[in-house]
Structure formats: structure tokens, C-alpha cells
PDB file with one MODEL, atoms N, CA, C and O in Angstrom:
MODEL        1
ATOM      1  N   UNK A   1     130.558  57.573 110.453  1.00  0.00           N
ATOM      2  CA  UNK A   1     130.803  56.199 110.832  1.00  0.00           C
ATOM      3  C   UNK A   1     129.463  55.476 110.925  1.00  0.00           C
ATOM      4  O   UNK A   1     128.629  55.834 111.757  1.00  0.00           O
ATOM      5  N   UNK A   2     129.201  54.262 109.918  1.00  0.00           N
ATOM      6  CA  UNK A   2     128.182  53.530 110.287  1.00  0.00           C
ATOM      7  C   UNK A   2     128.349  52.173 111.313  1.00  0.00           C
ATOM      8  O   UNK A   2     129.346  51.455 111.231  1.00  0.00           O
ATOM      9  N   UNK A   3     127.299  51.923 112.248  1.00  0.00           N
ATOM     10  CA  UNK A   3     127.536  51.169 112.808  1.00  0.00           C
ATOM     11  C   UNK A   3     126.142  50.355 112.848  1.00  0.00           C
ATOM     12  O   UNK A   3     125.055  50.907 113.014  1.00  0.00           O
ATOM     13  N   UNK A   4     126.321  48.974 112.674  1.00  0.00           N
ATOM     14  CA  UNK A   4     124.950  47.673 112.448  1.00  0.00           C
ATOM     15  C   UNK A   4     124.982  47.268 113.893  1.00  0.00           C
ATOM     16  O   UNK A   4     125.890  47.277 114.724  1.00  0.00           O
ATOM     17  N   UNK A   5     123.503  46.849 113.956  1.00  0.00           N
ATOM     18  CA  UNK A   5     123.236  46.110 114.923  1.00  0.00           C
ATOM     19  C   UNK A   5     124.281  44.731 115.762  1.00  0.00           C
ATOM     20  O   UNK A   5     124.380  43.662 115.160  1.00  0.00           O
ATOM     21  N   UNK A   6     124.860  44.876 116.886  1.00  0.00           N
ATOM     22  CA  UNK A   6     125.877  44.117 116.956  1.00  0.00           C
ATOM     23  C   UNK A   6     127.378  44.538 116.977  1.00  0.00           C
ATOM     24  O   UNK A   6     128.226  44.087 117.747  1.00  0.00           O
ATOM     25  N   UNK A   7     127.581  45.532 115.951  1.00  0.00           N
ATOM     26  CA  UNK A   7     128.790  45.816 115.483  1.00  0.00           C
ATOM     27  C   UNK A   7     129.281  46.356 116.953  1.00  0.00           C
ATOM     28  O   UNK A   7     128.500  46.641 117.861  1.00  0.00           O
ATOM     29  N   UNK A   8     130.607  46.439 117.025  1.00  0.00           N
ATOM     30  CA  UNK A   8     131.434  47.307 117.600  1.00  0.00           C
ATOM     31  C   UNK A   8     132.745  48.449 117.391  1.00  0.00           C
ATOM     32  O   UNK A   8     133.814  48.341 116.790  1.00  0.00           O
ATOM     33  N   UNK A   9     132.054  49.730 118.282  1.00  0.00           N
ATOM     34  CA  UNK A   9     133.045  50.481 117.218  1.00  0.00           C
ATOM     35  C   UNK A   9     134.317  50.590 117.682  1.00  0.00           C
ATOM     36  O   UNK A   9     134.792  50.379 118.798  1.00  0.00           O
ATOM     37  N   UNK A  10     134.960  51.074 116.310  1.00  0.00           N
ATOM     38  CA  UNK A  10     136.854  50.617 116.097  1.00  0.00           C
ATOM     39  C   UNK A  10     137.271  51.572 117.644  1.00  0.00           C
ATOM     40  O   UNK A  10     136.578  52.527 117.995  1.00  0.00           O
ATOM     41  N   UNK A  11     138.396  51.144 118.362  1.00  0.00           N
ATOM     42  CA  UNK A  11     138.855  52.123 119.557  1.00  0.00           C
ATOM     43  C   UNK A  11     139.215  53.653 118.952  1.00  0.00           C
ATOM     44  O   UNK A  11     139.554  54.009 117.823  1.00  0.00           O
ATOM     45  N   UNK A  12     139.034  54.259 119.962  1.00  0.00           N
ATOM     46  CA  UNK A  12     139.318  55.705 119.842  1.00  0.00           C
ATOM     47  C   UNK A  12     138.275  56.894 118.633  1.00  0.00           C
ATOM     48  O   UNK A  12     138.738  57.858 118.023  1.00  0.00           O
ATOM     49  N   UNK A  13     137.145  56.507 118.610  1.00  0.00           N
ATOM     50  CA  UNK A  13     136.236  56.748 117.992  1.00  0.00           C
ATOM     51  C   UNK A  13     135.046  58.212 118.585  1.00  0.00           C
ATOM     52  O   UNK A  13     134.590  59.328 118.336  1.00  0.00           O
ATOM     53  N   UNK A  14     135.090  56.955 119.598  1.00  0.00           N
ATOM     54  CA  UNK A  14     134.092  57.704 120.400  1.00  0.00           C
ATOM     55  C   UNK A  14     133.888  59.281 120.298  1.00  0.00           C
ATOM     56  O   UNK A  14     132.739  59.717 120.234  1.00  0.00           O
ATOM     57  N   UNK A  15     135.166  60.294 120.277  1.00  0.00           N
ATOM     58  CA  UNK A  15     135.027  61.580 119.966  1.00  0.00           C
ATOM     59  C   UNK A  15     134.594  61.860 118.988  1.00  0.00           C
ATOM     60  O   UNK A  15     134.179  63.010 118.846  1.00  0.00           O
ATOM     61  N   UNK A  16     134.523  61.004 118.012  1.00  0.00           N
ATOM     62  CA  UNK A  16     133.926  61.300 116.657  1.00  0.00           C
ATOM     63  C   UNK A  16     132.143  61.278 116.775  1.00  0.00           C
ATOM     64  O   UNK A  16     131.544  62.051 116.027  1.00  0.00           O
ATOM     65  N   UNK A  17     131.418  60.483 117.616  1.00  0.00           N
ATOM     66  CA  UNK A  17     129.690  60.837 117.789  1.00  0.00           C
ATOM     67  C   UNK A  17     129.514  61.892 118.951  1.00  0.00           C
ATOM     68  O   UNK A  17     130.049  61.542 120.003  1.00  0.00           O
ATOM     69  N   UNK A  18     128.889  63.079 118.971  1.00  0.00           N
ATOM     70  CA  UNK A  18     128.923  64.011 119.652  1.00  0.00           C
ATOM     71  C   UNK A  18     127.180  63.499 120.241  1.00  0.00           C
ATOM     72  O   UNK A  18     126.250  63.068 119.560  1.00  0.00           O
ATOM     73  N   UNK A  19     127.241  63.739 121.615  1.00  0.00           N
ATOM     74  CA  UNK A  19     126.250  62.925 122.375  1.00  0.00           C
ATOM     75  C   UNK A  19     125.385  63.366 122.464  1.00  0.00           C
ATOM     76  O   UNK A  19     124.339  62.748 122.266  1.00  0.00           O
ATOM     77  N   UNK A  20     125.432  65.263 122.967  1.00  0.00           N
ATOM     78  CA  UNK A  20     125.020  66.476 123.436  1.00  0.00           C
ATOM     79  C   UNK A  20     124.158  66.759 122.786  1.00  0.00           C
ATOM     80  O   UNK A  20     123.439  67.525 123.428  1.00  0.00           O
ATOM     81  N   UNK A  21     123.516  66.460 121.160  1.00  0.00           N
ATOM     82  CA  UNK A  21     122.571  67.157 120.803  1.00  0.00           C
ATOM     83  C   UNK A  21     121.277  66.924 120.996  1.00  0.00           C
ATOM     84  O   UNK A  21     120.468  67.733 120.541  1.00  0.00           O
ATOM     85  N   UNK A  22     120.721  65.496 121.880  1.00  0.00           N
ATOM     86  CA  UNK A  22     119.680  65.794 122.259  1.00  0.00           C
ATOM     87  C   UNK A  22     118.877  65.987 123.860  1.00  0.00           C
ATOM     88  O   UNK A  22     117.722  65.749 124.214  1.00  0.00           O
ATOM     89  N   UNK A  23     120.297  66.627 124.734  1.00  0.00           N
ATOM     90  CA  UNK A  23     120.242  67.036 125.964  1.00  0.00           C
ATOM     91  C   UNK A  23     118.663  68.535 126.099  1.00  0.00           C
ATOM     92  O   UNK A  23     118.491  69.510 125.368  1.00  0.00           O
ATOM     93  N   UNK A  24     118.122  68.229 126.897  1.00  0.00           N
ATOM     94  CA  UNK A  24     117.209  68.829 126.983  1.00  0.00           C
ATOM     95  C   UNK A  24     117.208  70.199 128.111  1.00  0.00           C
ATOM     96  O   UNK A  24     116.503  71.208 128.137  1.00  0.00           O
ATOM     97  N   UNK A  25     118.554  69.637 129.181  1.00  0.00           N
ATOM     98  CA  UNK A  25     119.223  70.421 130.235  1.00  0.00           C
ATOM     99  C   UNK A  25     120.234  70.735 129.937  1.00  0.00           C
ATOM    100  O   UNK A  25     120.728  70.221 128.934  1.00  0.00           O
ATOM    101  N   UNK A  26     121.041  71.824 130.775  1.00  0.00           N
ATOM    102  CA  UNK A  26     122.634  72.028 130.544  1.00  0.00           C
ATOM    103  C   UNK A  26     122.683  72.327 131.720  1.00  0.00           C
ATOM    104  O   UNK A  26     121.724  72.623 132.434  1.00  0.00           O
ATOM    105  N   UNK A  27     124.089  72.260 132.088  1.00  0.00           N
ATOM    106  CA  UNK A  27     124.392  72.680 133.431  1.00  0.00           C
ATOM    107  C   UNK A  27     124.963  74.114 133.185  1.00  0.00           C
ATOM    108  O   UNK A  27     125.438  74.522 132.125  1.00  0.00           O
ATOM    109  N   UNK A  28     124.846  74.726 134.223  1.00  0.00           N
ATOM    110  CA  UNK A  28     125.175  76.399 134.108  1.00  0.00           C
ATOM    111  C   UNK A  28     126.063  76.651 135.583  1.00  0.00           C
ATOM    112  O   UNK A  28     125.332  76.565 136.570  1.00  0.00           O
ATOM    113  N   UNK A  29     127.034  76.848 135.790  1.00  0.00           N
ATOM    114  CA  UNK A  29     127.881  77.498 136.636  1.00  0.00           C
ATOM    115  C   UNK A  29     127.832  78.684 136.693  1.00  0.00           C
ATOM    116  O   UNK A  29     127.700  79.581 135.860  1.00  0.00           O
ATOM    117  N   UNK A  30     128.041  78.597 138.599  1.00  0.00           N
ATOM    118  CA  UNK A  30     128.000  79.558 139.149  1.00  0.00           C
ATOM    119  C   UNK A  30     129.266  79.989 139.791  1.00  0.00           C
ATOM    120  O   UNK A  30     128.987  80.058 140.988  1.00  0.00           O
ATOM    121  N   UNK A  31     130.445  80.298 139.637  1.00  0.00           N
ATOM    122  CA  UNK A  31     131.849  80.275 139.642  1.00  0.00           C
ATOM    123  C   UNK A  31     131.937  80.956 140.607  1.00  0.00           C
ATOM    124  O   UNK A  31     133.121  81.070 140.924  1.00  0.00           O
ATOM    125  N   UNK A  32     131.083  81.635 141.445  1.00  0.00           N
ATOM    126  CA  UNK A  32     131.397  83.011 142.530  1.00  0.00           C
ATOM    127  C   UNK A  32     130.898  81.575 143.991  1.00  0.00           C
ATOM    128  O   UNK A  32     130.864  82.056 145.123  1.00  0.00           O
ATOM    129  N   UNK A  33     130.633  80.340 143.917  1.00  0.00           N
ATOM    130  CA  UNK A  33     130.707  80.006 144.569  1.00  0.00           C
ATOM    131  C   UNK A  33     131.723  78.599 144.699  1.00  0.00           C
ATOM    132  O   UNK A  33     132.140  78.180 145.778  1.00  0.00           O
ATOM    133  N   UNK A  34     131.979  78.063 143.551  1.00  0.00           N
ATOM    134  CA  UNK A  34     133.265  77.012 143.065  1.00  0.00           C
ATOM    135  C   UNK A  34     133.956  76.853 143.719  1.00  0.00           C
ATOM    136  O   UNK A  34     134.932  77.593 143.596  1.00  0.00           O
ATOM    137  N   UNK A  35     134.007  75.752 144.952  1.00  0.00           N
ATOM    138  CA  UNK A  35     135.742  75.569 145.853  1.00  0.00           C
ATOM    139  C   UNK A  35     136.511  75.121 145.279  1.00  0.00           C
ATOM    140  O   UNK A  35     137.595  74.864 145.802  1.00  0.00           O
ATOM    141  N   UNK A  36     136.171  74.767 143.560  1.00  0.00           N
ATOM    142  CA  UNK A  36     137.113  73.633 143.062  1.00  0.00           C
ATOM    143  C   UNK A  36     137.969  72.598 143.346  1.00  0.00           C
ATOM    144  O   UNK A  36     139.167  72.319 143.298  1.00  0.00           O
ATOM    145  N   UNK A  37     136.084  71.773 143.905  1.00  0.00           N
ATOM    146  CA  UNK A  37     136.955  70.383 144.810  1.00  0.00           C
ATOM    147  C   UNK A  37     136.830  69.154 143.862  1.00  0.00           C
ATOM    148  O   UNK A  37     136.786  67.992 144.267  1.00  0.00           O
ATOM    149  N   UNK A  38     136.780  69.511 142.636  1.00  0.00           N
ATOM    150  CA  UNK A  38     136.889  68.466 141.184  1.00  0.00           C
ATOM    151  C   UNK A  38     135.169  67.444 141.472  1.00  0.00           C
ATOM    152  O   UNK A  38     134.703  66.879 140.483  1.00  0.00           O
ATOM    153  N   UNK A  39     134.602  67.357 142.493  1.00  0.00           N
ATOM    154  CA  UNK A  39     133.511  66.664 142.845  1.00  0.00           C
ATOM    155  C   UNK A  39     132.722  66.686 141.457  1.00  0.00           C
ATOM    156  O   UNK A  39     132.700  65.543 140.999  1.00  0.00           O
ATOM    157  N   UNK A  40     132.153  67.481 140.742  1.00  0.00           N
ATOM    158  CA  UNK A  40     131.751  67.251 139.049  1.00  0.00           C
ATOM    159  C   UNK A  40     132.084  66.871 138.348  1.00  0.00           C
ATOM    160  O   UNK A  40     131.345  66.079 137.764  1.00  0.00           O
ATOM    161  N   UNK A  41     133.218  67.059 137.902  1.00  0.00           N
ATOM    162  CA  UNK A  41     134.161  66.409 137.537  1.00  0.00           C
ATOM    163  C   UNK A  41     134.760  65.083 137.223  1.00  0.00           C
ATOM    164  O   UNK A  41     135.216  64.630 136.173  1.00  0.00           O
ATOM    165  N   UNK A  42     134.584  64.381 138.903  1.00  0.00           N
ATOM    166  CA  UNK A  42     134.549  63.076 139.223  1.00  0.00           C
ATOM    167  C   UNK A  42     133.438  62.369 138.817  1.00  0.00           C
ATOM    168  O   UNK A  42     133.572  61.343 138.150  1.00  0.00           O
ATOM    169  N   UNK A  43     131.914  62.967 139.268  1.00  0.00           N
ATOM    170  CA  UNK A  43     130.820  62.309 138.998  1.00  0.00           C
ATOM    171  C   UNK A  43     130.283  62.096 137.924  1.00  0.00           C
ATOM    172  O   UNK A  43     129.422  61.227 137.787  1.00  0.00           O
ATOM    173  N   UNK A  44     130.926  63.269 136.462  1.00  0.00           N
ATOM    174  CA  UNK A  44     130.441  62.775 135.446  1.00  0.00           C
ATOM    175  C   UNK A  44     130.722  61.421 134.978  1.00  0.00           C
ATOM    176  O   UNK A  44     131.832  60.891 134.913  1.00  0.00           O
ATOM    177  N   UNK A  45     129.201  60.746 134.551  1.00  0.00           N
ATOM    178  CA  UNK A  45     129.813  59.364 133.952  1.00  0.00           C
ATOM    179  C   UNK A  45     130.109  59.893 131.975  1.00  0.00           C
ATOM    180  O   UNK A  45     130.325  58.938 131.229  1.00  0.00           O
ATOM    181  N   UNK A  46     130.101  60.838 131.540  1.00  0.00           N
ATOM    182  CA  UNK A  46     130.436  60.931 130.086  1.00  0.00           C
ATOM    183  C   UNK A  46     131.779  61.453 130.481  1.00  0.00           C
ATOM    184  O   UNK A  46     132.587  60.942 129.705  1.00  0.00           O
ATOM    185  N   UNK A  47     132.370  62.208 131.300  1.00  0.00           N
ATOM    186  CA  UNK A  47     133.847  62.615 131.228  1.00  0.00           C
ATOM    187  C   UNK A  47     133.853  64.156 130.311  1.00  0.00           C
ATOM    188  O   UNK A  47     134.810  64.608 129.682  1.00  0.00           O
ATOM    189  N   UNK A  48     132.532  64.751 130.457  1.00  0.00           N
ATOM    190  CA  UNK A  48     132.456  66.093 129.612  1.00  0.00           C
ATOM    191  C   UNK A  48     132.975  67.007 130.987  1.00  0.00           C
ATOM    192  O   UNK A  48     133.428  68.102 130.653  1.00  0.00           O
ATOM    193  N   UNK A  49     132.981  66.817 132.060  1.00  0.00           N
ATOM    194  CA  UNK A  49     133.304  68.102 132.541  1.00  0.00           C
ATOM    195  C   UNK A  49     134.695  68.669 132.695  1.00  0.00           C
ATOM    196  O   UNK A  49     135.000  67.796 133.508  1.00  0.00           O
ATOM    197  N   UNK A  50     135.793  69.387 132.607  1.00  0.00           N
ATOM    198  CA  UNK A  50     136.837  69.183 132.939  1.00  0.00           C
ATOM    199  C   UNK A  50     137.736  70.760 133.260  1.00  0.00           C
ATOM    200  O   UNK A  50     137.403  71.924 133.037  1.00  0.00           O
ATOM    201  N   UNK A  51     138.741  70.286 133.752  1.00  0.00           N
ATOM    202  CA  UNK A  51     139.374  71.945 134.540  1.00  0.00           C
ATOM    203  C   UNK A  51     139.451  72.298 133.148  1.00  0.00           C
ATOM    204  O   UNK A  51     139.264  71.588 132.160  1.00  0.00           O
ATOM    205  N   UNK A  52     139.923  74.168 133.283  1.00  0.00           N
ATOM    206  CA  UNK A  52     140.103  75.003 132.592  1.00  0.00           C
ATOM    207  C   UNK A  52     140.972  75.831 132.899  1.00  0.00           C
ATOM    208  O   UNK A  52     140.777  76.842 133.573  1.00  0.00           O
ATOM    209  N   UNK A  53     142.370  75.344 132.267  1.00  0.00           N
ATOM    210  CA  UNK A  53     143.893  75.659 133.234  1.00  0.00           C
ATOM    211  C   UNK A  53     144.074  77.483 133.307  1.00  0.00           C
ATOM    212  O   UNK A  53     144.901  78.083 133.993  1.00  0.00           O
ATOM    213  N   UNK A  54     142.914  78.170 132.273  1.00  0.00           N
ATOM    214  CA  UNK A  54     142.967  79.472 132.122  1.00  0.00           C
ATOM    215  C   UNK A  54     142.936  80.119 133.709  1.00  0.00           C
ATOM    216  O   UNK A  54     143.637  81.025 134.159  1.00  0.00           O
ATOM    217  N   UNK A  55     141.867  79.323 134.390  1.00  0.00           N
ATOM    218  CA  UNK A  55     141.326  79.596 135.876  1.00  0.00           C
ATOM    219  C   UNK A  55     142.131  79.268 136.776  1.00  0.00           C
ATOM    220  O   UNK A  55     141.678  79.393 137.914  1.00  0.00           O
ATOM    221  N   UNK A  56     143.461  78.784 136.669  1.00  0.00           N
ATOM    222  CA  UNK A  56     144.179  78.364 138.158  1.00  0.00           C
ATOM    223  C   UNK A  56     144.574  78.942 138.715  1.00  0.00           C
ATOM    224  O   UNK A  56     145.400  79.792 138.382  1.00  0.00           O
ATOM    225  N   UNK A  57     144.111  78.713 139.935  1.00  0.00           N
ATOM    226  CA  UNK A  57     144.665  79.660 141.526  1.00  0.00           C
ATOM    227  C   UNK A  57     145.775  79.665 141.577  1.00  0.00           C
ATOM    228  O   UNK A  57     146.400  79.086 140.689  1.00  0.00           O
ATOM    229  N   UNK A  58     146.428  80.294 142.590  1.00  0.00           N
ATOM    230  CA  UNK A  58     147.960  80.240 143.009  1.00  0.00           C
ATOM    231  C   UNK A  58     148.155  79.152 143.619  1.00  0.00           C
ATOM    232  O   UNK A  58     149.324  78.861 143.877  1.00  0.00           O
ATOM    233  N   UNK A  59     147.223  78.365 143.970  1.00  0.00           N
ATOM    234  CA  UNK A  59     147.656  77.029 144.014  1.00  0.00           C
ATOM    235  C   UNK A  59     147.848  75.772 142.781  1.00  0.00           C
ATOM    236  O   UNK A  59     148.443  74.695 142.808  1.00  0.00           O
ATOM    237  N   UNK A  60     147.206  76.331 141.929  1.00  0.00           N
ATOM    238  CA  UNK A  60     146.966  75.329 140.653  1.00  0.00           C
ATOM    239  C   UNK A  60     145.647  74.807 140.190  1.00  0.00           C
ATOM    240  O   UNK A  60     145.510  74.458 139.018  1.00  0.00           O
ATOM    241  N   UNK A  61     144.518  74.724 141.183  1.00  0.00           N
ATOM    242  CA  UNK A  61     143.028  74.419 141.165  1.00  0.00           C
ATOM    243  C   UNK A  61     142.253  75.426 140.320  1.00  0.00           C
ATOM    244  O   UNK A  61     141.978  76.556 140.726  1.00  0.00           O
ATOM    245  N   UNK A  62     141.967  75.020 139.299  1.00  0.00           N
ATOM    246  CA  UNK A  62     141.002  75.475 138.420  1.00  0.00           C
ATOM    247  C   UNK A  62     139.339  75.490 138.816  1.00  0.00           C
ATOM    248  O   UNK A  62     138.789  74.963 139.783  1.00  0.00           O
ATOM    249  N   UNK A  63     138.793  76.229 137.791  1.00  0.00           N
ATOM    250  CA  UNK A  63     137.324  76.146 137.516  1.00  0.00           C
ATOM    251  C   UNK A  63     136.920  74.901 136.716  1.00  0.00           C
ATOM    252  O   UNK A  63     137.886  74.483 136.078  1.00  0.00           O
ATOM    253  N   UNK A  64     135.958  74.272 136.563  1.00  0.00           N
ATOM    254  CA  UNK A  64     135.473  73.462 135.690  1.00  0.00           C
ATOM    255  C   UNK A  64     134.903  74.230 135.009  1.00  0.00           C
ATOM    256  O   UNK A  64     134.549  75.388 135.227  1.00  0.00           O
ATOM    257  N   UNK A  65     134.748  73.270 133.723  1.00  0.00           N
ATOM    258  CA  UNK A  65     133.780  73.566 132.213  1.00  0.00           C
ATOM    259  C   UNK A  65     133.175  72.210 131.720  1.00  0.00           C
ATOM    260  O   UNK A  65     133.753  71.151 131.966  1.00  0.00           O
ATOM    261  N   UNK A  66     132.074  72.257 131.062  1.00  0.00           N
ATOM    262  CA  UNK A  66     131.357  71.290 130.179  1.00  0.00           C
ATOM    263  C   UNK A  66     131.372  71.405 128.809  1.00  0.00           C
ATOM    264  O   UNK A  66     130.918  72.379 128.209  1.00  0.00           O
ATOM    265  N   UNK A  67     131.990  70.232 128.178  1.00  0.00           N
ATOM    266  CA  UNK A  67     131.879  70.119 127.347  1.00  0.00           C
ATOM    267  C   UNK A  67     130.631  70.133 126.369  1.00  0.00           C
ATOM    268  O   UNK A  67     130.732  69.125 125.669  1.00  0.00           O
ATOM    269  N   UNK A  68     129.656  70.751 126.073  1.00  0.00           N
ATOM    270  CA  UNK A  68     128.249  70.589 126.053  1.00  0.00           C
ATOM    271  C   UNK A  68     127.861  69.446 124.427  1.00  0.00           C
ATOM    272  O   UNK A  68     126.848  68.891 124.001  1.00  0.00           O
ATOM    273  N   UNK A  69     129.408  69.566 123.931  1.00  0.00           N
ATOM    274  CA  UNK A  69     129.179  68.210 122.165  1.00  0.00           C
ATOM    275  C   UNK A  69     128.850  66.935 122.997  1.00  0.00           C
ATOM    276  O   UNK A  69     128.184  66.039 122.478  1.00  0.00           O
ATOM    277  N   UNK A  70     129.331  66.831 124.353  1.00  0.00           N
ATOM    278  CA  UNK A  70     129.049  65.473 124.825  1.00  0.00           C
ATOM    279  C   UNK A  70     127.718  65.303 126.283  1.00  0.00           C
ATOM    280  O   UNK A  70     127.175  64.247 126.608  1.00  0.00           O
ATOM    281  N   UNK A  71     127.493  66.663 126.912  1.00  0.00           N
ATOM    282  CA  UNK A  71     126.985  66.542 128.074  1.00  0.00           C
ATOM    283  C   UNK A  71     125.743  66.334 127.561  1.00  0.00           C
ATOM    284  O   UNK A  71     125.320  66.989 126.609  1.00  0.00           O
ATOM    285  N   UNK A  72     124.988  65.300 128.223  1.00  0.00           N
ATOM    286  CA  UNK A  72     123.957  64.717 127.662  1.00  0.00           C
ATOM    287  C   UNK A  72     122.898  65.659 128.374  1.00  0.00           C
ATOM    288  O   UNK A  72     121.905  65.912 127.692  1.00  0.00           O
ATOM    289  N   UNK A  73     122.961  66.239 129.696  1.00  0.00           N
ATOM    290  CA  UNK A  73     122.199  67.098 130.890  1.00  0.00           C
ATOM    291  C   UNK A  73     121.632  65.942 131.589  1.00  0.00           C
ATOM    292  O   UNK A  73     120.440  65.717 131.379  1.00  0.00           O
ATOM    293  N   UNK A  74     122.316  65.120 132.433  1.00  0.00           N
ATOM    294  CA  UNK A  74     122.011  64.114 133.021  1.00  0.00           C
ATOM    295  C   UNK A  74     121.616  64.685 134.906  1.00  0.00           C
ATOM    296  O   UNK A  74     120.948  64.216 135.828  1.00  0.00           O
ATOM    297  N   UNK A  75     122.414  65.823 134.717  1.00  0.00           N
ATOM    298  CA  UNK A  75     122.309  66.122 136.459  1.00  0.00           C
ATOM    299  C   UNK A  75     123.075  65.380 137.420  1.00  0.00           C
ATOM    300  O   UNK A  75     122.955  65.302 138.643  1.00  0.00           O
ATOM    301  N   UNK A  76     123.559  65.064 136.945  1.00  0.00           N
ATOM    302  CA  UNK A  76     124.616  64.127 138.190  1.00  0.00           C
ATOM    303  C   UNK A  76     125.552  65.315 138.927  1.00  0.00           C
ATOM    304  O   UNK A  76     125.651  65.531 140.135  1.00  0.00           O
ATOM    305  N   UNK A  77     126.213  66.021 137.801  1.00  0.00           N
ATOM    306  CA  UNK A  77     127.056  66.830 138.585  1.00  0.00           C
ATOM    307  C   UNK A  77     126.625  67.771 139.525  1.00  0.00           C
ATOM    308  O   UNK A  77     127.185  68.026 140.592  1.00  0.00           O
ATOM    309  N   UNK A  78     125.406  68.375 138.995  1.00  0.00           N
ATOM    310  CA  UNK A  78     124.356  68.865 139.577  1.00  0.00           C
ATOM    311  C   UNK A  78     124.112  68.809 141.455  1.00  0.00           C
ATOM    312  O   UNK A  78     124.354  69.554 142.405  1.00  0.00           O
ATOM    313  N   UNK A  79     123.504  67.468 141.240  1.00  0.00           N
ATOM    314  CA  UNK A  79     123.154  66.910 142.098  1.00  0.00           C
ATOM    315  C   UNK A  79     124.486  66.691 143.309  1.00  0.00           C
ATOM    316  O   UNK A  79     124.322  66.953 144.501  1.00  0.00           O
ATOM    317  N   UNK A  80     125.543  66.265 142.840  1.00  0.00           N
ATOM    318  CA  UNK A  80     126.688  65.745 143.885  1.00  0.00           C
ATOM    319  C   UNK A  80     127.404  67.504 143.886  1.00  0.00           C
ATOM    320  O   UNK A  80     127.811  67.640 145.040  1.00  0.00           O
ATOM    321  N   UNK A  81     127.553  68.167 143.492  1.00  0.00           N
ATOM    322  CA  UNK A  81     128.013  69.196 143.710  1.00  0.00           C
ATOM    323  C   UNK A  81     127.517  69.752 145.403  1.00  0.00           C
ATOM    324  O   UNK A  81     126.393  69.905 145.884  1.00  0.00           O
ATOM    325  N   UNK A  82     129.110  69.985 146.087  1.00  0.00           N
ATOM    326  CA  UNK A  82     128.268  70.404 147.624  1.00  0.00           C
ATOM    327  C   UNK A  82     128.174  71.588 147.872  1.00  0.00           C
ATOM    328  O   UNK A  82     127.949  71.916 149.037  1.00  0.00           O
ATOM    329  N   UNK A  83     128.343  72.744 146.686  1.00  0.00           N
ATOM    330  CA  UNK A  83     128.048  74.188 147.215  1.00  0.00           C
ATOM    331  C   UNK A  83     127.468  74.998 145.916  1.00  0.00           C
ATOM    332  O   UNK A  83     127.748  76.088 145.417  1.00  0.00           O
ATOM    333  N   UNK A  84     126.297  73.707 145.517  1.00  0.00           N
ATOM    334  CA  UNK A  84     125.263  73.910 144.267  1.00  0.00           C
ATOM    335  C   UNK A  84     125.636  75.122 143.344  1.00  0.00           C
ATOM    336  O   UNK A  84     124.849  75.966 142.914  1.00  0.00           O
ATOM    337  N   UNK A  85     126.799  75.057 143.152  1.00  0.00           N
ATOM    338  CA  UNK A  85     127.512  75.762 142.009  1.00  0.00           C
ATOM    339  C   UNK A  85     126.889  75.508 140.323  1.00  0.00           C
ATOM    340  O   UNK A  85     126.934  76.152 139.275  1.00  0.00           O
ATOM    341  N   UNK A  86     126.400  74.400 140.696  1.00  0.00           N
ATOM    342  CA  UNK A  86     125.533  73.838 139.021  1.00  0.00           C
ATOM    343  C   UNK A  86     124.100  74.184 138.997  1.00  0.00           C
ATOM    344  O   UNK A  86     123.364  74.001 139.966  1.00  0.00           O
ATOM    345  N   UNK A  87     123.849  74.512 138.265  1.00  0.00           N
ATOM    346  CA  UNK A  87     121.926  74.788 137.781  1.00  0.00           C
ATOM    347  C   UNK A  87     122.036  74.228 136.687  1.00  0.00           C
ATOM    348  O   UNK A  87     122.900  74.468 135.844  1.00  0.00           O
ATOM    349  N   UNK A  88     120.962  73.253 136.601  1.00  0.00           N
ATOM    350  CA  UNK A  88     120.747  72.832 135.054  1.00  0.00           C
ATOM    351  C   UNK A  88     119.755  73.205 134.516  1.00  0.00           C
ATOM    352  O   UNK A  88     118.695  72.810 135.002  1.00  0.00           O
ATOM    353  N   UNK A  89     119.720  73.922 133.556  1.00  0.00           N
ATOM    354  CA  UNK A  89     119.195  74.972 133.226  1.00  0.00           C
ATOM    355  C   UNK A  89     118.152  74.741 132.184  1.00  0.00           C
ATOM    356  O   UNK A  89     118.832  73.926 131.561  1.00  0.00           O
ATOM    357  N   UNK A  90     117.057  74.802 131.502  1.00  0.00           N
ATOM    358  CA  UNK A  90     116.424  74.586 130.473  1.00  0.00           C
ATOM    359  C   UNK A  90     117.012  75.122 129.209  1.00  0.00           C
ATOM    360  O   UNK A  90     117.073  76.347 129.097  1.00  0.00           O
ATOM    361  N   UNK A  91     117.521  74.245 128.094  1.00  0.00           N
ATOM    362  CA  UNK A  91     118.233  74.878 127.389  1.00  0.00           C
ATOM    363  C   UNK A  91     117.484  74.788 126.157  1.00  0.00           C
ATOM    364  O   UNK A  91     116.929  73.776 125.729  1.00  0.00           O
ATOM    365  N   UNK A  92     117.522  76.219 125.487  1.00  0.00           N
ATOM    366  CA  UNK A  92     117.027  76.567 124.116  1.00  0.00           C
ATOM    367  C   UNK A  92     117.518  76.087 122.900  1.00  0.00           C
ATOM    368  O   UNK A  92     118.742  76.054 122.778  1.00  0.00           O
ATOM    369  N   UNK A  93     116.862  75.733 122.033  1.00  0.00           N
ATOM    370  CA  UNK A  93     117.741  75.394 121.126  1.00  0.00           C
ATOM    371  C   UNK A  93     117.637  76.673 119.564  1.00  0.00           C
ATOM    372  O   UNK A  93     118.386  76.529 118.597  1.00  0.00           O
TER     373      UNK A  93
ENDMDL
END
């Protein structure tokens, strides 16, 4: 998809530019401490993080995952996470 100065792109697109490839961080979970209180989840502003219905408790509350085609390694989730379940990690390429 090309897009000019100005232009705007057509709706429902967006999945089509993958954001992630010039993230310099990643976030890395630590799942042995996860209350899975969606708090990452919420705070991403790209919308890469999301449950992973493989993980649901007997209540229904999952683990999160990152999408990493879109996570830019911004640290937000990072940061608002309250039982520092996230490390953002230096990532290799």
C-alpha cells in the first residue's frame, strides 16, 4: 500500500503495515507471577497485547501475549504492570 503525503489510509488497513520491525525492546513475561488483571493489556496504546484463551483458569482469566508484528517496545505495559511480570528486554535481531 502506497501512501502520499496527506493521503489517508482506506479503513481497515492498518493490519496490513506491521509496526514492530523497528522496536529496539520487547517485552518478555514472566507468567509465574501474572494475576491476570488485563492492566497491559489495557495500557497498550497499539492494542498488541492480548489474552491467550489457551491459558484460562477455571475461572476464564487468561495469560497475556504480544503481538511483537505490531509492539513497537514502548514500555508502557512494562511500566503500569503491578507485579512487574514484564521485562523489556534488549532484543536481537
Amino acid at each position: 500500500m502506497k501512501v502520499t503525503i496527506g493521503a489517508v489510509c482506506d479503513p481497515g488497513t492498518a493490519m496490513e503495515n506491521k509496526t514492530g520491525g523497528w522496536r529496539t525492546f520487547m517485552p518478555v513475561f514472566d507468567y509465574d507471577k501474572c494475576i491476570r488483571c488485563a492492566i497491559c493489556e489495557i495500557a497498550c496504546p497499539d492494542m498488541c497485547i492480548y489474552p491467550d484463551p489457551a491459558t484460562a483458569n477455571d475461572k476464564g482469566k487468561c495469560l497475556y501475549k504480544a503481538n511483537y508484528d505490531y509492539c513497537k517496545g514502548c514500555g508502557i505495559c512494562a511500566n503500569e504492570c503491578p507485579k512487574d511480570v514484564i521485562t523489556m528486554t534488549l532484543e536481537e535481531k
